[in-house]
C-alpha positions in Angstrom: 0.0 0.0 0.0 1.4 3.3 -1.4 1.3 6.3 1.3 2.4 9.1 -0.8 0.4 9.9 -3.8 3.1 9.9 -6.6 0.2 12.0 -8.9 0.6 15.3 -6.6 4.7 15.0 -6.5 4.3 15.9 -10.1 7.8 14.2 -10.8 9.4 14.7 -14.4 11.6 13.1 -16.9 15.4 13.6 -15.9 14.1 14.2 -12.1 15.7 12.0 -9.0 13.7 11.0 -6.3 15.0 9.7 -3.1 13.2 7.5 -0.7 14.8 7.8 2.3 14.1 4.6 4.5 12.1 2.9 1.8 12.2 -0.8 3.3 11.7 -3.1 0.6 11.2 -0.3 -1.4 7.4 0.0 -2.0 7.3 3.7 -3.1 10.7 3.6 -5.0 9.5 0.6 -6.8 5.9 2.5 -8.1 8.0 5.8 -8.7 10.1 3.1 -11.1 7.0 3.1 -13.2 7.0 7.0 -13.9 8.7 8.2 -17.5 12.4 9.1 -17.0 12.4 9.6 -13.5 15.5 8.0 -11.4 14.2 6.3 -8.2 16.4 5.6 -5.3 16.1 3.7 -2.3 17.8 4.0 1.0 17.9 2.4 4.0 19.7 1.0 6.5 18.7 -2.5 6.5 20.6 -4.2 4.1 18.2 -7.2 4.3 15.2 -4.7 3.7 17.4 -3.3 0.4 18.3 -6.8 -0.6 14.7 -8.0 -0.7 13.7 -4.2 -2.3 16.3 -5.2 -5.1 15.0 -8.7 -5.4 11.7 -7.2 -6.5 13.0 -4.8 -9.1 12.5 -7.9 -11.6 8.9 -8.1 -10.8 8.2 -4.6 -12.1 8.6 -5.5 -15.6 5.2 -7.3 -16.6 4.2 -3.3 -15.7 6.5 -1.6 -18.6 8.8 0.4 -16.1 9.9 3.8 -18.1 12.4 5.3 -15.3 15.4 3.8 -13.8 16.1 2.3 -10.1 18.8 2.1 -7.7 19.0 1.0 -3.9 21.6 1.1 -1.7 22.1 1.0 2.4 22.4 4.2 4.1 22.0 6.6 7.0 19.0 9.5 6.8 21.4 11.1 9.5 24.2 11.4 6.7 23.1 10.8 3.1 25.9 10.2 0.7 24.0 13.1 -1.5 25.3 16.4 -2.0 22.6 19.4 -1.6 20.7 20.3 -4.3 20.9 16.8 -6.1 17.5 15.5 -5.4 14.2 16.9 -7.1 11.6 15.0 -4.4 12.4 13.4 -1.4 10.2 11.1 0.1 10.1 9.9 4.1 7.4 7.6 4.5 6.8 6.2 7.8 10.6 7.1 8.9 10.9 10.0 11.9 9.8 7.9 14.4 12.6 4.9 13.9 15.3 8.3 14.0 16.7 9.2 17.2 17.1 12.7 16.4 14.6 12.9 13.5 15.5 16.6 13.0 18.5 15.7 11.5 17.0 13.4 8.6 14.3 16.2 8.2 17.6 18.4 7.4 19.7 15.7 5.4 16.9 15.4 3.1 15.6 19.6 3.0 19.5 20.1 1.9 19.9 17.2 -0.8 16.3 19.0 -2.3 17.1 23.0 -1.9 17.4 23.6 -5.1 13.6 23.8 -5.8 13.1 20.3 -4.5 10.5 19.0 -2.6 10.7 17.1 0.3 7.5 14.6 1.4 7.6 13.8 5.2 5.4 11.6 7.3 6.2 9.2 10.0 10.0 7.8 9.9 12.4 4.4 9.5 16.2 4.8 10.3 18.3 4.1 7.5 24.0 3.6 7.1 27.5 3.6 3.9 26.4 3.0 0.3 26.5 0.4 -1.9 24.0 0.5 -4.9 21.8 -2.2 -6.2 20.8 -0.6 -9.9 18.3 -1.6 -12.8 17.3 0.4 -15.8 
């Protein structure tokens, strides 16, 4: 079940969008589907990214049109510099933060440049090492 509605992100070709704690990778996975538009997943469970990975392959009966990456990392330091992520989305993360503050930040900077960042509740997420599908 999808807790963001992708339709009023209003994401566009060439466009990243980061799902910070994404699990097994739910919303990264559906924003896969949207034209041109790079999706990737972070969190820190590499068990959670594995099995988010694993699932990439049943997307393609549904004619993906963007690309897909995952990789394990921390919401508290995301291996993104500012500005280089269009729409950030935090679904069902703040709460599994200790200080939630700082992911709310991590993610504001890595949008600033006319991003937009999608908060709701919170996972933790650690390091990178990307899992990638086109």
């Amino acid at each position: 079940m999808l807790t963001v509605d992708l339709d009023k992100l209003a994401l566009e070709p060439g466009q990243l969008c980061l799902d910070v704690g994404c699990g097994e990778g739910r919303h990264t996975l559906a924003t896969y589907l949207r034209e041109g538009v790079h999706a990737l997943g972070i969190d820190w469970s590499e068990q959670d990214v594995g099995t988010a990975a694993g699932r990439i392959a049943d997307m393609q009966p549904h004619a993906p049109a963007g690309h897909i990456s995952f990789a394990a990392g921390d919401a508290t330091a995301l291996p993104l510099g500012d500005g280089t992520v269009d729409v950030v989305i935090a679904s069902e993360i703040l709460e599994h933060i200790p200080n939630y503050l700082d992911g709310i930040g991590g993610s504001k900077a890595s949008a600033e440049a006319g991003g937009s960042p999608v908060h709701q509740c919170a996972k933790a997420v650690a390091g990178v090492g990307l899992l990638e599908a086109e």
